[in-house]
N, C-alpha and C positions, 0 to 999 in steps of 0.2 A: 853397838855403836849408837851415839845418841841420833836423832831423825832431824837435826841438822846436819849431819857432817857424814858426806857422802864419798866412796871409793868408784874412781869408773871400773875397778874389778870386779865389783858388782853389780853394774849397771850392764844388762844386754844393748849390744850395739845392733845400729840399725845400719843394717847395708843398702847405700845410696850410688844409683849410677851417674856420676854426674853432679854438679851442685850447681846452683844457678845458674843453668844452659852450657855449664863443663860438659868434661868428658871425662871418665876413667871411672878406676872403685873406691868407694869412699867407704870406711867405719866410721859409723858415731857415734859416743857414749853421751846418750842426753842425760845430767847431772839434775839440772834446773830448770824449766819455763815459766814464761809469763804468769802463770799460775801458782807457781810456788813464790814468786820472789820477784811480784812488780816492783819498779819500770824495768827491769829487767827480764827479755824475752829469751834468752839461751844463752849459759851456758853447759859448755859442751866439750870435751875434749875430741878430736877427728884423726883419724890414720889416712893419707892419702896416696894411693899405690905411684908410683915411681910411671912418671906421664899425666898424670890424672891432674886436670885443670879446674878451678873453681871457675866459671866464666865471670865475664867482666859484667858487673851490677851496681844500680844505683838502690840506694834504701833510703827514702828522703826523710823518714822517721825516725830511724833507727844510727846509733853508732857504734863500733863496733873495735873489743882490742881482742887481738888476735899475739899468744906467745908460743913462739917456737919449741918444742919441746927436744924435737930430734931433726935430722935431717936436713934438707934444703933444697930452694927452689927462686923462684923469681915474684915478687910482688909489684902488681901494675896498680897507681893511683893515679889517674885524672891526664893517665897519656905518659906518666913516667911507672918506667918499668925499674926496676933497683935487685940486687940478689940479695935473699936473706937466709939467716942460717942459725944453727940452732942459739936460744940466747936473744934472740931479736924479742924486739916487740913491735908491735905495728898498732897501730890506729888510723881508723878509717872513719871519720866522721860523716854527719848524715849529710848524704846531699853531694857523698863522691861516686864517682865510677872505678869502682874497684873489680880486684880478680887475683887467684895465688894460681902459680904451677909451681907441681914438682919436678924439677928437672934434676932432681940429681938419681943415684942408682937406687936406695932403700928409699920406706917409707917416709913420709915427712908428717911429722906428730905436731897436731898442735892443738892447743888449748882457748876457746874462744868463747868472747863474753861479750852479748849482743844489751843495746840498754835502751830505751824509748828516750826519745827526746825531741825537749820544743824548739830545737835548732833548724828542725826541717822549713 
């Protein structure tokens, strides 16, 4: 496969308790960082076990689209919470107070692509 074009089946995942002062189990297939493929700081595709909360975070740098792959759960931007499900796409621009749970039974997959910007 050429050394662009990358499988998270090959990527070992990194197992995270918690994501930005969350709670639960998190897998993450890091794809790309900042290193590979400035202004772009991560993408990443994430598994999040069934309760497992991203907590709620500001990035005043960063912005951030986040797509649903499987599952579902609830998305909080700036005081409004919304349910989203698989299919969705979210964006979270820099300079919101964001946060996902999963509240449904299975895992909730999603795919997330972090980017630098001068909007902070």
């Amino acid at each position: 496969m050429a050394n662009y074009i990358l499988n998270h089946d090959r990527v070992t995942p990194l197992e995270i308790e918690g994501l930005a002062g969350g709670s639960g189990k998190f897998l993450r297939f890091p794809l790309y960082s900042e290193t590979d493929a400035p202004p772009f700081t991560v993408a990443a595709v994430t598994e999040m076990a069934p309760g497992a909360r991203v907590g709620l975070h500001v990035q005043p740098d960063q912005q951030e689209i986040l797509y649903i792959l499987g599952g579902g759960g609830r998305f909080t931007l700036d005081g409004e919470t919304t349910p989203v499900r698989t299919g969705d796409v979210i964006l979270a621009r820099a300079g919101t107070n964001f946060g996902l749970a999963n509240t449904g039974p299975s895992v909730l997959r999603y795919f997330v692509v972090k980017c630098r910007t001068a909007m902070a």
